[in-house]
C-alpha positions in Angstrom: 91.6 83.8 103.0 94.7 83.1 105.0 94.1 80.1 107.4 96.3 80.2 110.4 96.3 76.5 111.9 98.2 76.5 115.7 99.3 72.8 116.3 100.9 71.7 119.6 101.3 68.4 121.2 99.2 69.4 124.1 95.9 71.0 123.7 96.3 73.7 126.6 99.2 75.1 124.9 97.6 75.3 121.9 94.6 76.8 123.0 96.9 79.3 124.9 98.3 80.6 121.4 95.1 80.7 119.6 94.4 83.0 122.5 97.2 85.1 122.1 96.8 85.1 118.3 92.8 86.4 118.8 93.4 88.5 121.5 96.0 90.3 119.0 93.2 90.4 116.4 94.3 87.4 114.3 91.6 84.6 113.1 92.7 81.2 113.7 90.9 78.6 111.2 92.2 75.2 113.5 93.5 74.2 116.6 95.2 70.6 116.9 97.6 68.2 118.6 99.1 66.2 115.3 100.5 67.0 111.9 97.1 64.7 110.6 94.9 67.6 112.1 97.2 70.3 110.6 96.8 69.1 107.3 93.4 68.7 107.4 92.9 72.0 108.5 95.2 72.8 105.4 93.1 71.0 102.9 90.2 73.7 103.7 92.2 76.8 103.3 94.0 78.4 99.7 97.2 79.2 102.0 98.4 79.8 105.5 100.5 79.8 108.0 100.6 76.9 111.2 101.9 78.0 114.0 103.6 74.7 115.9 105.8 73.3 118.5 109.0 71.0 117.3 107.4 67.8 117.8 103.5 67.3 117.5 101.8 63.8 118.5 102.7 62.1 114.9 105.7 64.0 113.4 108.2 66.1 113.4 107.5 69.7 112.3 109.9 69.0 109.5 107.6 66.4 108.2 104.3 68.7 108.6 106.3 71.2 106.4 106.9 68.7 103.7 103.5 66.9 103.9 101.6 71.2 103.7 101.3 72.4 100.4 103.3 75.6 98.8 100.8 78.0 99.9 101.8 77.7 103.6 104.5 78.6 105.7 105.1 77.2 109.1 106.5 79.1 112.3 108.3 77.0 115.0 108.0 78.3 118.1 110.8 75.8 120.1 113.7 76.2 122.1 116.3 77.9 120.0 118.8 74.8 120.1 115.7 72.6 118.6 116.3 74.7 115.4 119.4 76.9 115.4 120.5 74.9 112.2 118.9 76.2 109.0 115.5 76.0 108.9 113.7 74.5 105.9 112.2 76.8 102.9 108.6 77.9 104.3 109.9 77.6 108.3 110.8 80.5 110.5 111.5 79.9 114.0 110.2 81.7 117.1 112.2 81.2 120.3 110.5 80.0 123.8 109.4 81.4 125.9 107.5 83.3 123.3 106.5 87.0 124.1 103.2 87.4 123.1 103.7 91.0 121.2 106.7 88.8 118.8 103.9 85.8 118.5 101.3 88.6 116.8 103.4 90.5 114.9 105.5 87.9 113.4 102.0 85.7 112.7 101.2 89.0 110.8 104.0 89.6 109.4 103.8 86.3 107.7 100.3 87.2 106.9 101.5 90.1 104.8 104.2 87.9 103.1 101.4 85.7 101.8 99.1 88.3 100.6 102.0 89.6 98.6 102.8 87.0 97.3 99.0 86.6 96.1 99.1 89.9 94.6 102.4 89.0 92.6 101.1 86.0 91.2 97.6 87.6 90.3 99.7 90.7 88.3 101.6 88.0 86.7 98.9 85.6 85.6 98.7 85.7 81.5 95.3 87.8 80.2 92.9 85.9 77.6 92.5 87.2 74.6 88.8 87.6 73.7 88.7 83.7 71.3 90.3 82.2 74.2 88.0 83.7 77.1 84.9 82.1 74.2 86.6 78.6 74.4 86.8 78.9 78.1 83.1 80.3 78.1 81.6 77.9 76.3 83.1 75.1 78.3 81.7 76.3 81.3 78.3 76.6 79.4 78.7 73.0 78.2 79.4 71.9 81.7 76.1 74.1 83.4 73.9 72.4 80.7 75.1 69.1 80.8 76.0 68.3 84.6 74.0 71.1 86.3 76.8 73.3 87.5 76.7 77.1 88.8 78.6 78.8 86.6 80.9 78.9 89.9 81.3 75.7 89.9 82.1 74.9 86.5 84.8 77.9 86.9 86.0 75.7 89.8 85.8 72.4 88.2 88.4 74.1 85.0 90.7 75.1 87.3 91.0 72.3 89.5 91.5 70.0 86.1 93.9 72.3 85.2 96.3 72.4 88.1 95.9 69.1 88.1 96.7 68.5 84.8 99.6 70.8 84.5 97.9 72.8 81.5 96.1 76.0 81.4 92.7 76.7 81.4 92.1 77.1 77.5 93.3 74.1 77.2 91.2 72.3 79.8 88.6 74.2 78.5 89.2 72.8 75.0 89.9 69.3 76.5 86.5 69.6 78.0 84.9 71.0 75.1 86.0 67.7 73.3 84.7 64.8 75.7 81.5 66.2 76.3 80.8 67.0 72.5 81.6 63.8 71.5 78.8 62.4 74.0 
């Protein structure tokens, strides 16, 4: 799901645009005054957008842009001469005062972007050939048996090891496979 964070120095105008968003039919996951809350809110969500002012209590937005992960895009929504300069990869400014209609649609618009995106990198993600999908398999059967995992989670717990790691999943898998045999 596609977490949409709005994070502005002052809580009434952030409440205002989480009102605006939901009133034009968009969920927001988080409503905050700081770039600390924002990323929190980031932590719980795959990707997203966070919709912000140019300064929040703790940073700059061009530090909450660094400090968010890939998956998220921010929009400004400033005074044009607070970011008529290029805006960083991942930032697309909104001019104040912000009409409500442009707020919406370019929220969605983003929204779109992302899912896109998704699809792109799903289409593209290498298939497993049936001896690989058994490696993986039995991995997550090793790790259900052994420390009482869903098969969910043990699906989880691959992955995770694996973007962490930098390798792919057969070879987490087989990683796996390896420690806990050898217990």
């Amino acid at each position: 799901m596609i977490g949409v964070i709005v994070a502005f120095p002052k809580q009434e105008n952030a409440a205002n645009i989480r009102n605006l968003l939901t009133r034009g039919g968009i969920t927001v996951t988080g409503v905050c005054t700081s770039g600390a809350g924002a990323l929190q809110f980031a932590e719980e969500a795959e990707e997203g957008i966070v919709v912000c002012g140019y300064k929040l209590k703790d940073m700059l937005y061009t530090e909450l842009r660094e400090y968010l992960p890939e998956e998220f895009e921010v929009l400004l929504v400033a005074s044009e001469d607070k970011w008529s300069e290029d805006l960083a990869n991942g930032v697309i400014g909104l001019s104040m005062p912000v009409k409500a209609y442009d707020l919406v649609s370019t929220v969605q618009m983003m929204m779109e972007s992302i899912e896109w995106r998704k699809k792109r990198r799903r289409q593209a993600m290498p298939h497993r050939d049936s001896k690989q999908q058994e490696v993986v398999d039995e991995a997550k059967a090793l790790l259900m048996a052994r420390n009482h995992m869903t098969e969910d989670e043990a699906h989880r717990y691959l992955q995770k090891n694996s973007m962490d790691s930098g390798r792919n999943m057969v070879e987490t898998a087989e990683m796996v496979l390896r420690m806990l045999q050898d217990d």
